[in-house]
N, CA, C and O of each residue as an XYZ file, in Angstrom:
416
protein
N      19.956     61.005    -13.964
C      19.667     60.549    -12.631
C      18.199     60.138    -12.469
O      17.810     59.106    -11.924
N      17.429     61.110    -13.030
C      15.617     60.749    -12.796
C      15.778     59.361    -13.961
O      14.621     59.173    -14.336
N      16.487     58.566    -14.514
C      16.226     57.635    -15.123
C      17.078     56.223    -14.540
O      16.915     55.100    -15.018
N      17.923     56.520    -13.513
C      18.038     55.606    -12.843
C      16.935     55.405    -11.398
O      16.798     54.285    -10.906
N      16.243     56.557    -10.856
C      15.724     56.248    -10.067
C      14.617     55.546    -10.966
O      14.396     54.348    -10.788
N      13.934     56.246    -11.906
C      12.553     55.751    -12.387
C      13.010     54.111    -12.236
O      12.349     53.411    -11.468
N      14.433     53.369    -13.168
C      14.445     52.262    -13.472
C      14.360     51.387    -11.721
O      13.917     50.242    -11.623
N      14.774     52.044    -10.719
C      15.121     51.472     -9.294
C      13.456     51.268     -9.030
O      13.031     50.176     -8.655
N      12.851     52.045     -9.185
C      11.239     52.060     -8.621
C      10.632     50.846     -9.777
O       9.974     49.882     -9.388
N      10.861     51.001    -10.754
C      10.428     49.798    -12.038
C      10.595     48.704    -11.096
O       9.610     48.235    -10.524
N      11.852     48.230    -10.877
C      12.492     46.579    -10.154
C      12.020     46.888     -8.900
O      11.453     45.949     -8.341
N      12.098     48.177     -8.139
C      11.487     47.779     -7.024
C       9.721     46.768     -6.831
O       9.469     45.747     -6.191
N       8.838     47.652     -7.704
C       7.777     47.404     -7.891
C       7.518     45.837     -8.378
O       6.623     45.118     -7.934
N       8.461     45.478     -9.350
C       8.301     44.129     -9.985
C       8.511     43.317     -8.937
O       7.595     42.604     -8.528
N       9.875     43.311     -8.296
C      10.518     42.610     -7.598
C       9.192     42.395     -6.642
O       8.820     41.244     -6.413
N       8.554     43.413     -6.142
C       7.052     43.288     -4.983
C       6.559     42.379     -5.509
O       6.618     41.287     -4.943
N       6.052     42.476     -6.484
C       5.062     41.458     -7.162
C       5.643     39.847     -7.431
O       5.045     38.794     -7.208
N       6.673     40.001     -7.847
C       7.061     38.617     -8.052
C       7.572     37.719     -6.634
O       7.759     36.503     -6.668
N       7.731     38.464     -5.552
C       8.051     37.865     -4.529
C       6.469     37.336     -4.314
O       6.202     36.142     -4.178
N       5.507     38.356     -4.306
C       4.301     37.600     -3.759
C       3.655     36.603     -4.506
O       2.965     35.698     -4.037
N       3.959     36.848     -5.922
C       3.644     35.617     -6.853
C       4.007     34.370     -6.451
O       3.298     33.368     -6.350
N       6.089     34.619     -6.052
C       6.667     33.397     -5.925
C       6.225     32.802     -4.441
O       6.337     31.619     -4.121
N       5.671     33.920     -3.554
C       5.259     33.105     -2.243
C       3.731     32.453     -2.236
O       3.373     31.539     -1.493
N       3.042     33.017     -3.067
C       2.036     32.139     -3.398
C       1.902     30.630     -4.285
O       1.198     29.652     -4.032
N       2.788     30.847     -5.319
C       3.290     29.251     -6.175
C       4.225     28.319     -5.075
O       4.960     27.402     -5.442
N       4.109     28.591     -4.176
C       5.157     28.016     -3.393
C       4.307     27.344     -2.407
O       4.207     26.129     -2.237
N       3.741     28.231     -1.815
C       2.471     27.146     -1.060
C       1.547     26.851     -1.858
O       1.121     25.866     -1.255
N       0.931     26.934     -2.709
C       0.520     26.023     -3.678
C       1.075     24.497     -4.116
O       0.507     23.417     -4.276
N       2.631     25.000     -4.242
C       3.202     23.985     -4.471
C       3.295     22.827     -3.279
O       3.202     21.621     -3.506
N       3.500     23.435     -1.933
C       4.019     22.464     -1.111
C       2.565     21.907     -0.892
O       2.503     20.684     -0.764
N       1.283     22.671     -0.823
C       0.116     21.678     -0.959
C      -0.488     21.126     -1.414
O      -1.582     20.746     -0.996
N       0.185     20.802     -2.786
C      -0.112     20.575     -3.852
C       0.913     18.200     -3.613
O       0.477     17.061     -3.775
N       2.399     18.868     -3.152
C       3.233     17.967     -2.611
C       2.641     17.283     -1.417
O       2.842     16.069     -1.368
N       1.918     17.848     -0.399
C       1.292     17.284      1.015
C       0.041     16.367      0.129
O      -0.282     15.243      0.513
N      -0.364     16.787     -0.653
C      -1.603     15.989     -1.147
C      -1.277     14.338     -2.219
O      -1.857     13.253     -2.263
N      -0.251     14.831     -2.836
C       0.167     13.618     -3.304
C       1.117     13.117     -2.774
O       1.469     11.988     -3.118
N       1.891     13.920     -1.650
C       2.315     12.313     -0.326
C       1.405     11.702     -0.145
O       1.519     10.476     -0.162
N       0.196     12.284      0.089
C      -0.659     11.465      0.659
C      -1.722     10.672      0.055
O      -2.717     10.270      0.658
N      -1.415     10.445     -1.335
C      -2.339      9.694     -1.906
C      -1.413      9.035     -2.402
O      -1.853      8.274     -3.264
N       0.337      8.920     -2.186
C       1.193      7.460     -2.536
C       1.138      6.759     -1.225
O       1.268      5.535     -1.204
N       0.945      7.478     -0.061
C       0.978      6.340      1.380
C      -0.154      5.665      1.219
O      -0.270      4.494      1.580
N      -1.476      6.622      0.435
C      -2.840      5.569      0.524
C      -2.598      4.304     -0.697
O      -3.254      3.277     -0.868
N      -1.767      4.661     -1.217
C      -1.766      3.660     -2.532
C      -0.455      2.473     -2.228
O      -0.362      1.319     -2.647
N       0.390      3.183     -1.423
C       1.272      1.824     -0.847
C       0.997      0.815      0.134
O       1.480     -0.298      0.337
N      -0.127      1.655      0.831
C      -0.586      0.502      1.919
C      -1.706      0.016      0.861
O      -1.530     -1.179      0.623
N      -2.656      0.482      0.244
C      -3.296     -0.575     -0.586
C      -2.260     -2.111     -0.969
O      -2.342     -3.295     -0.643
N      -1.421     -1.389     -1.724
C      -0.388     -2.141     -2.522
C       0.205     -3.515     -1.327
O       0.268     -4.686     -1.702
N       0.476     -3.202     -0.320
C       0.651     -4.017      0.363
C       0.098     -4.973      0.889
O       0.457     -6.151      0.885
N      -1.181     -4.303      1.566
C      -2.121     -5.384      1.494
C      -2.553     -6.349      0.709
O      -2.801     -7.496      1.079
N      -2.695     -5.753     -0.823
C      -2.658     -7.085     -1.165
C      -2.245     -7.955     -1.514
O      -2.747     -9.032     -1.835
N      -0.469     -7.310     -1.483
C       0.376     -8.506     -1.660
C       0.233     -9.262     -0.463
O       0.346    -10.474     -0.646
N       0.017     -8.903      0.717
C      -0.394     -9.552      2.116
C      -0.935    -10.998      1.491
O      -0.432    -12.118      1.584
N      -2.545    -10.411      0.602
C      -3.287    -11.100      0.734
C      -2.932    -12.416     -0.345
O      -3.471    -13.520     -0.265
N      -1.896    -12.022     -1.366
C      -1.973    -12.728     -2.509
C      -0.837    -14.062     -1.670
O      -0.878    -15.289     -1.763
N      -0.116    -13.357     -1.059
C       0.748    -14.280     -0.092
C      -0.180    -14.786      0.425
O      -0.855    -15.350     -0.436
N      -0.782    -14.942      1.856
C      -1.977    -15.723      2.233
C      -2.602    -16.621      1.107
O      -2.526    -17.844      1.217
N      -3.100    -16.151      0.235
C      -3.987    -17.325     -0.733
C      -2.655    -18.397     -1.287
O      -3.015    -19.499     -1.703
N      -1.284    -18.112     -1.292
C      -0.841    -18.898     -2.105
C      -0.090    -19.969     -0.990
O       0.365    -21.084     -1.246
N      -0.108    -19.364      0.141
C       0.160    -20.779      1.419
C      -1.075    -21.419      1.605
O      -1.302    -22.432      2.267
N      -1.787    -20.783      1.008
C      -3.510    -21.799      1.362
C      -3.021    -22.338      0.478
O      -2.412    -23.355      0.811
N      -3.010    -22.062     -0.747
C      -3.503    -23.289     -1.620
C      -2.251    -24.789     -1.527
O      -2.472    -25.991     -1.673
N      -0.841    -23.979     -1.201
C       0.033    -25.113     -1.291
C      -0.285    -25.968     -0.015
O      -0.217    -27.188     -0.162
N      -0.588    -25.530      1.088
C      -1.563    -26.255      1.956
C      -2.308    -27.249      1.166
O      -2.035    -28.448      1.236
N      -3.320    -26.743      0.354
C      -4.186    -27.616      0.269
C      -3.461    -28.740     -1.278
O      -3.929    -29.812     -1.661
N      -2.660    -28.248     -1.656
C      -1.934    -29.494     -2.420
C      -1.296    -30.249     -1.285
O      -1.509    -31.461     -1.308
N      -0.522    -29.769     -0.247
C      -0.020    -30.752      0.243
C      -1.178    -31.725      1.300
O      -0.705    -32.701      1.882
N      -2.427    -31.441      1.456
C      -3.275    -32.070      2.208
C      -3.943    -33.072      1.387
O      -4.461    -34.087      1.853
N      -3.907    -32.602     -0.473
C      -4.006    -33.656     -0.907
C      -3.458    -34.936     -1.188
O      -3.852    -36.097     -1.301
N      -2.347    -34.257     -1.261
C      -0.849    -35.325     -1.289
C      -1.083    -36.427     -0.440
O      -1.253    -37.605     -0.755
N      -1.072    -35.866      0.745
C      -1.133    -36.759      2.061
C      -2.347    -37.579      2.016
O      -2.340    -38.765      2.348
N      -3.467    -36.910      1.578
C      -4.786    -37.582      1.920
C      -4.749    -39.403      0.508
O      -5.324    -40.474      0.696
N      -3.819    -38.977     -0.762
C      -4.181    -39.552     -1.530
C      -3.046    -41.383     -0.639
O      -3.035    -42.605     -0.784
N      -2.329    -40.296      0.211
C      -1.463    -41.769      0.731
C      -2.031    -42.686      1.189
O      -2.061    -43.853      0.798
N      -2.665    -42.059      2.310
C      -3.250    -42.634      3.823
C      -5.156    -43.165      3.079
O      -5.890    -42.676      2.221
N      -5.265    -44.514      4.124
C      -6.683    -45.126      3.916
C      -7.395    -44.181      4.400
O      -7.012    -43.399      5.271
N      -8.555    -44.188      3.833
C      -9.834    -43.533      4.270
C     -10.570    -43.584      6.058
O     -11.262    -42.856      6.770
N      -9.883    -44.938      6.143
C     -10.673    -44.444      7.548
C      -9.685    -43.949      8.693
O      -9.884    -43.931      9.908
N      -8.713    -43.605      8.066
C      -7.567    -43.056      9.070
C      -7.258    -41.887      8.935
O      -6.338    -41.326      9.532
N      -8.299    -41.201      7.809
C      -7.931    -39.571      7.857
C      -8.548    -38.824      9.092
O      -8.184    -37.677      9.348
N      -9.286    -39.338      9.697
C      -9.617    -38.530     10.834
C      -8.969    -38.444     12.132
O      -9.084    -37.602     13.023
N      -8.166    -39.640     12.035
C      -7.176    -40.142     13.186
C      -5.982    -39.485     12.834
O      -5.180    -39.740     13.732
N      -5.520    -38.854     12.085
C      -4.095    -38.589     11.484
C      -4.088    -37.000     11.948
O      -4.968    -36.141     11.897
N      -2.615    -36.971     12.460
C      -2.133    -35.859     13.583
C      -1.838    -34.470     11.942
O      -2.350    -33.358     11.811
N      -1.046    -35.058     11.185
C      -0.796    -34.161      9.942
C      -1.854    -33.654      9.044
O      -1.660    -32.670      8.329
N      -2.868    -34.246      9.062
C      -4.305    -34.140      8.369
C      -4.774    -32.828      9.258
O      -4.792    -31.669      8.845
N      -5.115    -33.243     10.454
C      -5.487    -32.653     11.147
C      -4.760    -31.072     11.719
O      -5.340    -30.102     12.206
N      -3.843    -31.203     11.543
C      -2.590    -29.839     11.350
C      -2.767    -29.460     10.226
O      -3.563    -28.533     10.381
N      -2.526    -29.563      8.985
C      -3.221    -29.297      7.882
C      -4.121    -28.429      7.232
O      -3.881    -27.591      6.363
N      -5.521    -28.833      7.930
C      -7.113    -28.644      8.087
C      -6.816    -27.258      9.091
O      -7.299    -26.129      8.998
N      -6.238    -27.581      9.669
C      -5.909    -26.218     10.951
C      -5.459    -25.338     10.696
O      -5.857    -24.402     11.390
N      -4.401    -24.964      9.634
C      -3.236    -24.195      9.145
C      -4.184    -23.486      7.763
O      -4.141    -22.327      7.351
N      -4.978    -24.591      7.280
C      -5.644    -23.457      5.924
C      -6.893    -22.813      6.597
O      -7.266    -21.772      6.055
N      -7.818    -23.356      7.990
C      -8.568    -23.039      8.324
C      -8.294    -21.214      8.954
O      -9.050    -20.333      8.542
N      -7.131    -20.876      9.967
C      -5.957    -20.380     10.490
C      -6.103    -18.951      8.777
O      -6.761    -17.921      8.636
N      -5.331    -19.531      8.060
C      -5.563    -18.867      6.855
C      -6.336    -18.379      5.992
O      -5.993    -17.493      5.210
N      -7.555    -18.942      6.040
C      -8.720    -18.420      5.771
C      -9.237    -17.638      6.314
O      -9.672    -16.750      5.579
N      -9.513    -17.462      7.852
C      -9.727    -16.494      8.724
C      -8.937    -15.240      8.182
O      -9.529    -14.198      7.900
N      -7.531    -15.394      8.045
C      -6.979    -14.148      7.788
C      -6.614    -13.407      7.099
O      -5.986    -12.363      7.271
N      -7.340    -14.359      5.432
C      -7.729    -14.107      3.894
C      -9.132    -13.234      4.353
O      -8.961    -12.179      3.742
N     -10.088    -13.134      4.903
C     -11.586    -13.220      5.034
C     -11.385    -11.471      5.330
O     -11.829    -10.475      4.759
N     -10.431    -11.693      6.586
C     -10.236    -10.140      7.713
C      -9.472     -9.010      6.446
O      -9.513     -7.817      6.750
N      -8.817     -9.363      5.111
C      -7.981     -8.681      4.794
C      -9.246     -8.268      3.480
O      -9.071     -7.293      2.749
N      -9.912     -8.757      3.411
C     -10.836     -8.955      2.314
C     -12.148     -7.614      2.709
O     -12.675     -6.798      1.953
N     -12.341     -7.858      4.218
C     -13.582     -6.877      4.492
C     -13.051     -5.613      4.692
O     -13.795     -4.660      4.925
């Protein structure tokens, strides 16, 4: 009998300890989890942005192929008079602004 209690007090005692072990690895753990949530939300909104931005540069530039396109049609002294030129000039200008804002 004194060797089943001794063994009951053994597991009792362990069992103490390993609960407080396991409640300490445990919040460790979950703040360990709160910290790298939070350095994949900082790294997905990076990530986004600059696909934002890589989008933006690549309607600029087809902008500016298609402004060449147009410009190589039309005479020289009618590019300033021309409604599409001028939409154009507006739309990469428009885009640049909001290449510039994503940049600072």
């Amino acid at each position: 009998m004194a060797k089943k209690r001794d063994i009951k007090e053994i597991l009792t005692k362990l069992w103490q300890t390993s609960q407080k072990d396991f409640e300490k690895i445990t919040k460790e753990t979950s703040k360990l989890l709160k910290k790298g949530e939070e350095a994949l939300k900082e790294v997905s909104q990076k990530s986004k942005e600059k696909l934002e931005l890589v989008s933006l540069t690549l309607k600029r530039e087809r902008l500016y192929y298609r402004l060449g396109k147009l410009i190589t049609t039309l005479p020289k002294s009618s590019w300033e008079k021309s409604k599409k030129i001028n939409a154009l000039v507006k739309e990469i200008t428009n885009l640049t602004r909001q290449i510039k804002k994503f940049k600072k």
